[in-house]
LOTI-978530 format. One line per 5 residues: number of its first residue (from 0); their letters; for each residue z, y, x of C-alpha. Coordinates in steps of 0.25 Angstrom, whole numbers, padded with zeros to 4 digits. Layout:
NUM = A = Z,Y,X ~ ...
END
This chain:
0 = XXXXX = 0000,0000,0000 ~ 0004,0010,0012 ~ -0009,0008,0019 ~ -0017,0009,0007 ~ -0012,0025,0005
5 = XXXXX = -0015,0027,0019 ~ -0030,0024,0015 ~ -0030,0031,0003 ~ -0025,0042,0010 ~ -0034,0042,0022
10 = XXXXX = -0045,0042,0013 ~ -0041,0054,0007 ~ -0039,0061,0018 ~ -0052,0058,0022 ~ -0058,0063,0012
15 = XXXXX = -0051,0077,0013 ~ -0056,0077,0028 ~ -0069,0076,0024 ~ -0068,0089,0013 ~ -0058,0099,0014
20 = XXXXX = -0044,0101,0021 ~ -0033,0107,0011 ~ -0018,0108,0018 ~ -0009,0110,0008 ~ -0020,0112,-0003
25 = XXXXX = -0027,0100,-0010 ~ -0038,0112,-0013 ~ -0043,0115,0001 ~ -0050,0127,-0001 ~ -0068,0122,-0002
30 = XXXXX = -0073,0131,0007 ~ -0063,0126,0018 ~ -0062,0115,0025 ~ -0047,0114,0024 ~ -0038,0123,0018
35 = XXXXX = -0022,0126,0023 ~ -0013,0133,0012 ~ 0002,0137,0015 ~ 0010,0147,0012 ~ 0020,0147,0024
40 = XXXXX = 0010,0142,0036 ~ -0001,0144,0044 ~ -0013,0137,0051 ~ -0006,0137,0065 ~ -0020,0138,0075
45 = XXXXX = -0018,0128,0088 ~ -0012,0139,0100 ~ -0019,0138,0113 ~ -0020,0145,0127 ~ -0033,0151,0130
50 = XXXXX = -0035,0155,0143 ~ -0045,0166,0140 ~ -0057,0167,0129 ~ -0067,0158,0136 ~ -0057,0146,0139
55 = XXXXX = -0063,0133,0136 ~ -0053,0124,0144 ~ -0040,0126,0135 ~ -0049,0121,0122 ~ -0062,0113,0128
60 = XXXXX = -0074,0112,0118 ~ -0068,0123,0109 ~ -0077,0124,0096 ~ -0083,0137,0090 ~ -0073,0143,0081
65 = XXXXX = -0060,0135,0087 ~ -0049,0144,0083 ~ -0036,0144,0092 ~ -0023,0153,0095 ~ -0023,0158,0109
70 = XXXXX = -0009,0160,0116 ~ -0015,0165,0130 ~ -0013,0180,0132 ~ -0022,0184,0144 ~ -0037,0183,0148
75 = XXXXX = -0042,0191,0136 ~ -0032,0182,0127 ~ -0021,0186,0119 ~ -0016,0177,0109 ~ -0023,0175,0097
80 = XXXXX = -0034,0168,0090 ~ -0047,0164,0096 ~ -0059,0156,0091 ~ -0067,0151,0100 ~ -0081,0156,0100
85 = XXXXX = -0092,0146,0104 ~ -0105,0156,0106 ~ -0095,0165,0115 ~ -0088,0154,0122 ~ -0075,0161,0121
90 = XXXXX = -0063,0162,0112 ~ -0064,0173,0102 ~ -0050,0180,0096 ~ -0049,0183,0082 ~ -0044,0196,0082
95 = XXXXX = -0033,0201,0074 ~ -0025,0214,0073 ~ -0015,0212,0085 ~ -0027,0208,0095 ~ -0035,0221,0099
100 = XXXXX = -0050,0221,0096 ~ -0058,0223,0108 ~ -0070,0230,0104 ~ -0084,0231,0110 ~ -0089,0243,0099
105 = XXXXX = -0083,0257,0095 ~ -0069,0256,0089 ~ -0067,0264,0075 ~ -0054,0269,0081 ~ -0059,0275,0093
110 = XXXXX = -0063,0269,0108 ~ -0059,0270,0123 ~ -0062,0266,0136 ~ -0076,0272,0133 ~ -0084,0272,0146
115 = XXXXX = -0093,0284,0146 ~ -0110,0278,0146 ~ -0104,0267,0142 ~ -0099,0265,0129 ~ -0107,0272,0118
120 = XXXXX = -0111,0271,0104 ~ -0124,0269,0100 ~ -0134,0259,0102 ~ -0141,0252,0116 ~ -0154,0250,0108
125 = XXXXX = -0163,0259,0101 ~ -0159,0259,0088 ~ -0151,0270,0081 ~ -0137,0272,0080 ~ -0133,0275,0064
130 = XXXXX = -0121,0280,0059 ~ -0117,0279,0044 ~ -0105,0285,0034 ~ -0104,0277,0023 ~ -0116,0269,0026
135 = XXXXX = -0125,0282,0026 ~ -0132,0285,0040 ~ -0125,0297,0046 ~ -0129,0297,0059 ~ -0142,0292,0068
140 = XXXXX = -0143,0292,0082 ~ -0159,0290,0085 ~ -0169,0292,0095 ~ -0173,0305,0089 ~ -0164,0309,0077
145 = XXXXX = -0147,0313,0078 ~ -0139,0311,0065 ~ -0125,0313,0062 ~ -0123,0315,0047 ~ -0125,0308,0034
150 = XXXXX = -0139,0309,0028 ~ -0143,0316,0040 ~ -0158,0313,0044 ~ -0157,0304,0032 ~ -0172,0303,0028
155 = XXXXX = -0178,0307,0043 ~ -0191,0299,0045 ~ -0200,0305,0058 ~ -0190,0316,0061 ~ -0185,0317,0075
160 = XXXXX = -0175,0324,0083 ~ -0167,0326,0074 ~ -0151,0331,0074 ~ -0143,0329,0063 ~ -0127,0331,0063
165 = XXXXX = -0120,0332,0048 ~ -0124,0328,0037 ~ -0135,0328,0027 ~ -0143,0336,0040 ~ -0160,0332,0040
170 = XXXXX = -0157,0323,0027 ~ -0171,0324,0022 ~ -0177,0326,0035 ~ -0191,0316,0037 ~ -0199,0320,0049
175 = XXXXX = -0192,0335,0054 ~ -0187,0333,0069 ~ -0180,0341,0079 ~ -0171,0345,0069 ~ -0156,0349,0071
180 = XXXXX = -0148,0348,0058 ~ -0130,0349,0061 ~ -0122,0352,0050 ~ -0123,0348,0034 ~ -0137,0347,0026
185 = XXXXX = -0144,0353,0039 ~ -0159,0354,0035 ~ -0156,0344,0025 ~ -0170,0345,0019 ~ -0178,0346,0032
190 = XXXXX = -0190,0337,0030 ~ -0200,0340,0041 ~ -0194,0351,0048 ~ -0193,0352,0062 ~ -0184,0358,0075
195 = XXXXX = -0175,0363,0064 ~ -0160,0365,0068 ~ -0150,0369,0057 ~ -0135,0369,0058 ~ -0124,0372,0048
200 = XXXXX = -0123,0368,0033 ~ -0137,0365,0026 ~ -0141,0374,0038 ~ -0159,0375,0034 ~ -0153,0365,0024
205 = XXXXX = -0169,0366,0015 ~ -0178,0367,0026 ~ -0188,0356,0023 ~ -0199,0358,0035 ~ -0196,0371,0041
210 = XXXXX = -0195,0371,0057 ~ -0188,0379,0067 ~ -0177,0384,0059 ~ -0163,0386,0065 ~ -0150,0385,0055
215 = XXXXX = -0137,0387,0061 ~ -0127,0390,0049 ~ -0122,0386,0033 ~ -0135,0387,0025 ~ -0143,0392,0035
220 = XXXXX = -0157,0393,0033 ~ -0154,0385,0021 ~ -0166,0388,0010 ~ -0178,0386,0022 ~ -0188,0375,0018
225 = XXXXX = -0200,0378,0029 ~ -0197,0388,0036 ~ -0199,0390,0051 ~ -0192,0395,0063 ~ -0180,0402,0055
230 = XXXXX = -0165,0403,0062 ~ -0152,0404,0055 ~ -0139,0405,0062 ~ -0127,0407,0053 ~ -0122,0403,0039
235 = XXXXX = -0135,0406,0029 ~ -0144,0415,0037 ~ -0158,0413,0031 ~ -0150,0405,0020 ~ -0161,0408,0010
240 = XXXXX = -0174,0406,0018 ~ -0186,0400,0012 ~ -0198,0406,0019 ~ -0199,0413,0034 ~ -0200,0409,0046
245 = XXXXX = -0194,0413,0061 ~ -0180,0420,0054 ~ -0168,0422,0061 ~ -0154,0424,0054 ~ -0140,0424,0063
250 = XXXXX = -0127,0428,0055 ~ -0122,0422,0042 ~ -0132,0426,0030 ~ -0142,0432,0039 ~ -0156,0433,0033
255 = XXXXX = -0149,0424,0021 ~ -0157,0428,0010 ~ -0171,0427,0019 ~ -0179,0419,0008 ~ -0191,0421,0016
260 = XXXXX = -0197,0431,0027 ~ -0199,0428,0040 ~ -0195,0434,0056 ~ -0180,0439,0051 ~ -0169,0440,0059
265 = XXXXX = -0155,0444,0057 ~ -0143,0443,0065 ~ -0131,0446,0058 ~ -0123,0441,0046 ~ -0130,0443,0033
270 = XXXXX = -0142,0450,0042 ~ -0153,0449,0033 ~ -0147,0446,0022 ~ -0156,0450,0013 ~ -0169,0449,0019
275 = XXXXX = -0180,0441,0012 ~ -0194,0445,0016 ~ -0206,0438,0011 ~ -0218,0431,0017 ~ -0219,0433,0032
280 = XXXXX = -0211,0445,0031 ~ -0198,0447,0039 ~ -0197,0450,0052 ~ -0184,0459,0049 ~ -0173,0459,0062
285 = XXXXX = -0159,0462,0056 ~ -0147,0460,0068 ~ -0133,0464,0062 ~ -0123,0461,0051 ~ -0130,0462,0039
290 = XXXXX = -0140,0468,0044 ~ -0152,0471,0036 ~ -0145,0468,0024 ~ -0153,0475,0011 ~ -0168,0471,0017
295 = XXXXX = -0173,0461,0008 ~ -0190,0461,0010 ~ -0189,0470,0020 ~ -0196,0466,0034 ~ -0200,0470,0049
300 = XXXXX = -0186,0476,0050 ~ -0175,0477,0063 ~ -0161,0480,0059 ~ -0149,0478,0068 ~ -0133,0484,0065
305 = XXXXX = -0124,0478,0055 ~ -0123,0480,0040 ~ -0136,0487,0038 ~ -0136,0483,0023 ~ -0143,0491,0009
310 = XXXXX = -0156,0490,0017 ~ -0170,0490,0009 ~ -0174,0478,0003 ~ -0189,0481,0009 ~ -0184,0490,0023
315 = XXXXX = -0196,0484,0032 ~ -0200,0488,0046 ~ -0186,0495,0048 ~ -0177,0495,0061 ~ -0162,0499,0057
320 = XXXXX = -0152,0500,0068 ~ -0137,0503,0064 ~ -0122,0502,0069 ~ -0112,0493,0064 ~ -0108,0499,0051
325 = XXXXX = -0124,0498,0046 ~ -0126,0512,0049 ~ -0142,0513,0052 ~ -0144,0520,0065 ~ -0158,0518,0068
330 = XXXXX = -0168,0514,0056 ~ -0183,0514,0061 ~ -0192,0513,0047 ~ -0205,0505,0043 ~ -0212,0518,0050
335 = XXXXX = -0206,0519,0064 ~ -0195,0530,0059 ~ -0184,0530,0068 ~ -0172,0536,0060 ~ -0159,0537,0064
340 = XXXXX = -0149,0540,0055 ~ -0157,0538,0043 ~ -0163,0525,0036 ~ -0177,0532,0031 ~ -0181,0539,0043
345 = XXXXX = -0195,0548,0037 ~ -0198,0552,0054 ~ -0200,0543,0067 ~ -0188,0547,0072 ~ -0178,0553,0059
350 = XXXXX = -0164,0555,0065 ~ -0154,0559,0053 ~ -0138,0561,0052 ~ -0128,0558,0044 ~ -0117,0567,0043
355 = XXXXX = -0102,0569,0041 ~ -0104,0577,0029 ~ -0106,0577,0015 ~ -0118,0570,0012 ~ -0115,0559,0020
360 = XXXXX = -0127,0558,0027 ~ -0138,0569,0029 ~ -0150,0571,0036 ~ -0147,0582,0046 ~ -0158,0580,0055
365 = XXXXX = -0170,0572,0057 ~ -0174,0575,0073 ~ -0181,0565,0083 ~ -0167,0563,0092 ~ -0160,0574,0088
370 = XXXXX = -0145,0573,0082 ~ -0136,0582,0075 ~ -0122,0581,0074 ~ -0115,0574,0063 ~ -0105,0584,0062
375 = XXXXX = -0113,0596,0062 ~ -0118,0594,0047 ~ -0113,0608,0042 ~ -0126,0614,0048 ~ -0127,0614,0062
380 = XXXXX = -0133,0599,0067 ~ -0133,0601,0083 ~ -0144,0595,0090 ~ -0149,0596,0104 ~ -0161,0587,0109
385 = XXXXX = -0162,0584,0125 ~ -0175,0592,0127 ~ -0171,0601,0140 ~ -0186,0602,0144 ~ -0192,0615,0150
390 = XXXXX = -0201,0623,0139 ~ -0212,0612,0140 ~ -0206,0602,0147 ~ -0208,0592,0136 ~ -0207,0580,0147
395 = XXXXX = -0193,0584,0152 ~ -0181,0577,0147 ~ -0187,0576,0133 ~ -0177,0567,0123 ~ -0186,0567,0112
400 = XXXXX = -0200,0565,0109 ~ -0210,0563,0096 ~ -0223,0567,0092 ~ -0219,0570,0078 ~ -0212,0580,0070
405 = XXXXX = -0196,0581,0071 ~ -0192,0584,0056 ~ -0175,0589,0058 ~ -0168,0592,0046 ~ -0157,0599,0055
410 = XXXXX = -0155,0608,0065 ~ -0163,0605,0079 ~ -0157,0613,0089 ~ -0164,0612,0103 ~ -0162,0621,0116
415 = XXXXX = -0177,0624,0115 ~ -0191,0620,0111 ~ -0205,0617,0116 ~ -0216,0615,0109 ~ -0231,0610,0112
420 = XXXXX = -0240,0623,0112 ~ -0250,0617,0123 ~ -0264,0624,0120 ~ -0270,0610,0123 ~ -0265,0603,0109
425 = XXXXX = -0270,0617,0100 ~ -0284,0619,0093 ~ -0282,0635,0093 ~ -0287,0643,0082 ~ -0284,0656,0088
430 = XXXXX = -0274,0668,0088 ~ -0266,0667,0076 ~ -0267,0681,0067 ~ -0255,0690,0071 ~ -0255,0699,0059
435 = XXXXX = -0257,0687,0050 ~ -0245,0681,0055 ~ -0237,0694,0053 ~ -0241,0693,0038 ~ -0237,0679,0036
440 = XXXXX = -0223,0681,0045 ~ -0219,0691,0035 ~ -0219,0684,0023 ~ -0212,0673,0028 ~ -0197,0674,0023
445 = XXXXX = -0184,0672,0030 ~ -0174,0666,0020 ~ -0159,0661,0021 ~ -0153,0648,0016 ~ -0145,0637,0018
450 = XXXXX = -0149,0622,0017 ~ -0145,0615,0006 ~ -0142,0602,0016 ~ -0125,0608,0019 ~ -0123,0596,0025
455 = XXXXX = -0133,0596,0037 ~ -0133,0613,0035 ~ -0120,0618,0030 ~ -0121,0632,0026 ~ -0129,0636,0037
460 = XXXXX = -0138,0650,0035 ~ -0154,0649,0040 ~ -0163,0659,0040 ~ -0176,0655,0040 ~ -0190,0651,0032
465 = XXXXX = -0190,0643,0019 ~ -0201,0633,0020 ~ -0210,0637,0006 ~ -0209,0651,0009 ~ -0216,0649,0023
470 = XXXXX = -0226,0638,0018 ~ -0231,0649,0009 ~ -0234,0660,0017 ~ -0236,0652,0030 ~ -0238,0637,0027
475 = XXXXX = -0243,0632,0041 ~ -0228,0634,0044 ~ -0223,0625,0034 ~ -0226,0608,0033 ~ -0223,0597,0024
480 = XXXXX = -0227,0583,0033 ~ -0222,0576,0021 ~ -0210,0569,0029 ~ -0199,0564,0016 ~ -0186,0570,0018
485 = XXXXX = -0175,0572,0010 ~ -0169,0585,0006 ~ -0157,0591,0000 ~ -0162,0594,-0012 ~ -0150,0589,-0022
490 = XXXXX = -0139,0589,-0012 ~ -0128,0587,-0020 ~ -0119,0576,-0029 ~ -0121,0570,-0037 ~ -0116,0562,-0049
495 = XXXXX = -0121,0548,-0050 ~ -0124,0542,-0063 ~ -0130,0527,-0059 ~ -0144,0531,-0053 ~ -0143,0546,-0056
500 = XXXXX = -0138,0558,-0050 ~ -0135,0570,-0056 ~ -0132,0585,-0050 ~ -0124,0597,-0056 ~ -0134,0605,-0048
505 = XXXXX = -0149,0605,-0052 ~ -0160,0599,-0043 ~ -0172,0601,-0039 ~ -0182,0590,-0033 ~ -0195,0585,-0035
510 = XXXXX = -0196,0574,-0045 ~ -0208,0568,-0035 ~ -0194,0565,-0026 ~ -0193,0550,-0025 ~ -0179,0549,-0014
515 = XXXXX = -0168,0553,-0016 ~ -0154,0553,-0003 ~ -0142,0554,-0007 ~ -0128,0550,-0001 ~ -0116,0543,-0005
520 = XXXXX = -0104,0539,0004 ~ -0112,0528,0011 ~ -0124,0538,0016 ~ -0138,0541,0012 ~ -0145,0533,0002
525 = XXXXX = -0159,0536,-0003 ~ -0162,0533,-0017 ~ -0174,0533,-0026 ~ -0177,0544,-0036 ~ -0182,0539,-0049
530 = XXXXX = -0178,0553,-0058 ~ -0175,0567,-0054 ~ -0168,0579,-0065 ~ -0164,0593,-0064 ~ -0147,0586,-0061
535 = XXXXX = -0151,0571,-0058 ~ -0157,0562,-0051 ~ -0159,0547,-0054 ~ -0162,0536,-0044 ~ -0165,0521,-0039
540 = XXXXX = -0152,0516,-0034 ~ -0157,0503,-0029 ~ -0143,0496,-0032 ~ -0134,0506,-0024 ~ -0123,0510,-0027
545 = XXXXX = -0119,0524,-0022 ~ -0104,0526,-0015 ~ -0096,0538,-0019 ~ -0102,0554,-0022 ~ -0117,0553,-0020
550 = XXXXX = -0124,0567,-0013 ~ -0139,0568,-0018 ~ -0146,0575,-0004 ~ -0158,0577,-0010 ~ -0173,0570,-0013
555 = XXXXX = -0184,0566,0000 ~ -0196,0574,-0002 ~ -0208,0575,0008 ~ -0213,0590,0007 ~ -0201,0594,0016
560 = XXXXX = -0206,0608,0022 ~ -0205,0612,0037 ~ -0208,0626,0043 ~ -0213,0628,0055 ~ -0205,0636,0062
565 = XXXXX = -0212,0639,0076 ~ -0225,0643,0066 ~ -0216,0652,0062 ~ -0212,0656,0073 ~ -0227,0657,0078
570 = XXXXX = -0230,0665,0066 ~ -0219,0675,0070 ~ -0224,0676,0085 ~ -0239,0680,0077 ~ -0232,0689,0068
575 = XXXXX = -0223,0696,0079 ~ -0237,0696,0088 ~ -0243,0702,0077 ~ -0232,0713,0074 ~ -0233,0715,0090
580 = XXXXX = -0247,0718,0089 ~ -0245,0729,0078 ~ -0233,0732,0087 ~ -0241,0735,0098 ~ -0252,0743,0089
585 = XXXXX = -0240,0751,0085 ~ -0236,0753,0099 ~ -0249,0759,0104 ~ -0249,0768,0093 ~ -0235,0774,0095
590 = XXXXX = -0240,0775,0110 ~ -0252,0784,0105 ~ -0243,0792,0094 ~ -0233,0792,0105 ~ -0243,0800,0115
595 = XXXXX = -0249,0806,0104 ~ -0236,0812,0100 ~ -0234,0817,0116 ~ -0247,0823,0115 ~ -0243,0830,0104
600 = XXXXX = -0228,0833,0108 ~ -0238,0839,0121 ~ -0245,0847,0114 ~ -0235,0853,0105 ~ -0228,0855,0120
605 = XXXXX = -0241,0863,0123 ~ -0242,0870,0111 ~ -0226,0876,0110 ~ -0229,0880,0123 ~ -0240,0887,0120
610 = XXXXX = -0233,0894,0107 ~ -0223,0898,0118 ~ -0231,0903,0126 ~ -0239,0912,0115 ~ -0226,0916,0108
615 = XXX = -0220,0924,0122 ~ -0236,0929,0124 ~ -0232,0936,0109
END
């Protein structure tokens, strides 16, 4: 009976050997070959001393996979567990947390014992080194291209030499190279463009195809699709360019509302602010803060100093220079006028002053190099000019030169004068009529007055000719050359009701008179006249806004008279000839009544003697 359990229990031993293994489970799990359940023991693994990883004496014949626990420490071992591996021929720990992990890579905690030349990341053959963030390239290292940024160079297809640093920079580039983007949305919609270099915040953020532009700034040269050779340094500056090639904008908002227009530049904070010229106009140079700010189609024109704002919208062919505070020094006109002290000079060379005194700013003298003071506005503007030639000596130490006319609304006081008389530049038509002369002389009148311009004049007394009253009797003394100038012919306050003023005293102008000066506490200003009456005058404001009392000076007109006064002067010295030839008849006669008058005192002499004699005969 005892041996036949034996048998039976061989037998079913063997047929578990020949399935599955279960140790403490009669369910041996079916993908195992045997399965060990306890809840209080482990799988103790055979404990062996390996004399380092490639021993092969300790266990002979090992098999691929044999799992054992070393004990050794030394030769590369520490205790632990090690399979051995067939292929290597070695025996292979399994790490776990306590063993350090020796790697052969980059560690995501940081690295050491870099050996410059050496280590490196990237690759030893010639393929690309890719990075991605959440699975979305954001950087290439190629043999043409450079991205660091996510979506950058996304699309690129042909495009070479490319620089992409940021993100969303080149995204819908295809074929453009040479292009630099850094920053966020750089040229985001460059296509084709080329040698493109943008940095900043959607810095030429449109541009399409355009090439040769330079953005450095937020938004700068943002609008752009194809334009050509523009720069832009600073935040905005050509922010809203779609046309024009070759502009330059350095300074915050410089040239930003530049829609199109071409050869601008403008240094300076909101320099340019405002210009928008069309076509292939432009060509404006505007250095300063705010510089320029007003011109809007304006072109061809230079502009340097600092807040030179309230310019007109179409001021072309100018060249302002002013100071710091926007004070225009220097304004050279479409024309070629040179004024100084004055915006609208009417002469090639118009000097003007603005004076201490009530109006604010007056013409005092309008004078090729010639000043007066402005604290000598009560009447007596002193001016010298460095002419100390000898009579003639035109060559010597001369300081001023034109071939014009000088036109001064002041005094001009000078140690002496010259003037041209050469016979050599006259067509003489003879001896002018002495007597004529004479007659003409007398009829010309002398007159007193004051001029009505106090603030230049003051109360100063003259004593000479009134223009009309010479140009009727001898009109070759008297010119109008059609020059526009204003004169005081309102010069007083006025109330302002919106775009009219009105007087308490009456004026009289010419309702042909189309300008119109006047001044409030920020200067002269020059305003369009569009109805004149008896008290009022109504005008174009243009959108200003005038500061405090406004003083009306007067309208421009351009029949201006002028009197000659060396042809007076020439007249006089026929006259007085003329009276020295009747002078003279005069003289020769009481000569002759003179001896006439001795003969006869001789012969009344005779004839008393005579009487005498006959009287003592009787």
């Amino acid at each position: 009976m005892k041996k036949c359990m034996v048998l039976m229990l061989a037998f079913a031993l063997e047929n578990n050997l020949q399935a599955q293994i279960g140790i403490n489970t009669t369910k041996p799990h079916p993908s195992s070959i045997m399965e060990m359940v306890s809840n209080n023991k482990g799988l103790l693994i055979p404990r062996v001393s390996l004399s380092g990883n490639s021993d092969m004496t300790t266990i002979p014949n090992s098999s691929n996979s044999l799992i054992v626990y070393n004990t050794t420490i030394g030769n590369g071992m520490v205790p632990g567990y090690y399979y051995w591996s067939g292929t290597a021929a070695r025996w292979a720990k399994v790490l776990d947390d306590l063993t350090p992990i020796v790697m052969t890579g980059w560690s995501l905690t940081g690295n050491s014992g870099m050996v410059n030349g050496t280590n490196f990341i990237g690759t030893t053959d010639n393929v690309d080194v890719i990075f991605k963030r959440n699975n979305i390239v954001s950087g290439v290292l190629n043999t043409t291209n450079t991205i660091f940024g996510v979506n950058s160079l996304a699309t690129n297809t042909t495009g070479i030499n490319n620089t992409a640093v940021g993100a969303g920079n080149l995204i819908s580039n295809t074929t453009g190279s040479m292009n630099t983007a850094i920053g966020t949305e750089v040229l985001s919609n460059n296509k084709s463009g080329i040698q493109n270099t943008g940095y900043g915040y959607r810095a030429l953020y449109s541009n399409v195809d355009g090439n040769n532009n330079v953005a450095n700034g937020y938004f700068s040269i943002y609008s752009a699709k194809s334009t050509i050779g523009n720069v832009g340094i600073g935040a905005s500056t050509l922010r809203e360019l779609i046309s024009g090639d070759g502009n330059v904008g350095i300074g915050s908002d410089a040239l930003r509302s530049t829609v199109a227009g071409r050869g601008n530049v403008a240094i300076g904070t909101r320099a340019g602010y405002n210009v928008n010229s069309s076509g292939n106009l432009g060509n404006n140079t505007l250095i300063g803060y705010q510089a320029g700010m007003g011109i809007i189609s304006g072109k061809s024109n230079t502009i340097i100093g600092a807040n030179i704002i309230g310019l007109p919208a179409a001021l072309s062919n100018t060249v302002i220079i002013a100071d710091g505070d926007g004070n225009k020094r220097i304004n050279i006109d479409q024309n070629g006028n040179i004024g100084v002290g004055t915006d609208t000079p009417k002469f090639p060379l118009d000097i003007r002053l603005k004076t201490s005194s009530w109006p604010l700013a007056v013409t005092s003298l309008t004078y090729y190099g010639i000043n007066p003071d402005a604290g000598t506005a009560g009447g007596t503007p002193a001016t010298y000019a460095n002419y100390t030639n000898d009579i003639g000596g035109f060559n010597t130490n001369t300081s001023l030169y034109t071939e014009g006319n000088i036109i001064s609304v002041g005094k001009l006081s000078v140690t002496q004068t010259s003037l041209f008389s050469d016979q050599r530049i006259k067509n003489i038509k003879g001896r002018s009529d002495r007597a004529k002369d004479l007659e003409i002389l007398r009829k010309i009148a002398i007159t007193d007055y004051v001029m009505k311009d106090e603030a230049v004049y003051g109360k100063q007394e003259f004593k000479k000719v009134i223009a009309q009253e010479v140009e009727s009797v001898y009109p070759q003394a008297v010119s109008k050359n059609g020059t526009k100038v204003f004169i005081p012919n309102v010069y007083q306050l006025s109330k302002q009701n919106g775009s009219t003023f009105t007087f308490e005293k009456p004026i009289a102008i010419d309702e042909k008179d189309q300008q119109l000066k006047v001044y409030d506490e920020s200067g002269e200003i020059i305003l369009g006249i569009q109805k004149i009456t008896p008290h009022s005058i109504t005008v174009d404001m243009k959108g200003r806004i005038l500061k405090g009392k406004v003083f009306v000076y007067g309208t421009e007109v351009s029949d201006v008279r002028t009197v000659d006064y060396d042809a007076l002067s020439m007249l006089n010295v026929s006259a007085s000839q003329a009276m020295a030839d009747k002078i003279k008849v005069l003289e020769k006669e009481n000569e002759r009544l003179k001896k006439a008058q001795t003969e006869m005192q001789n012969t009344l002499e005779y004839f008393e003697k005579r009487l005498k004699a006959l009287e003592k005969v009787n």
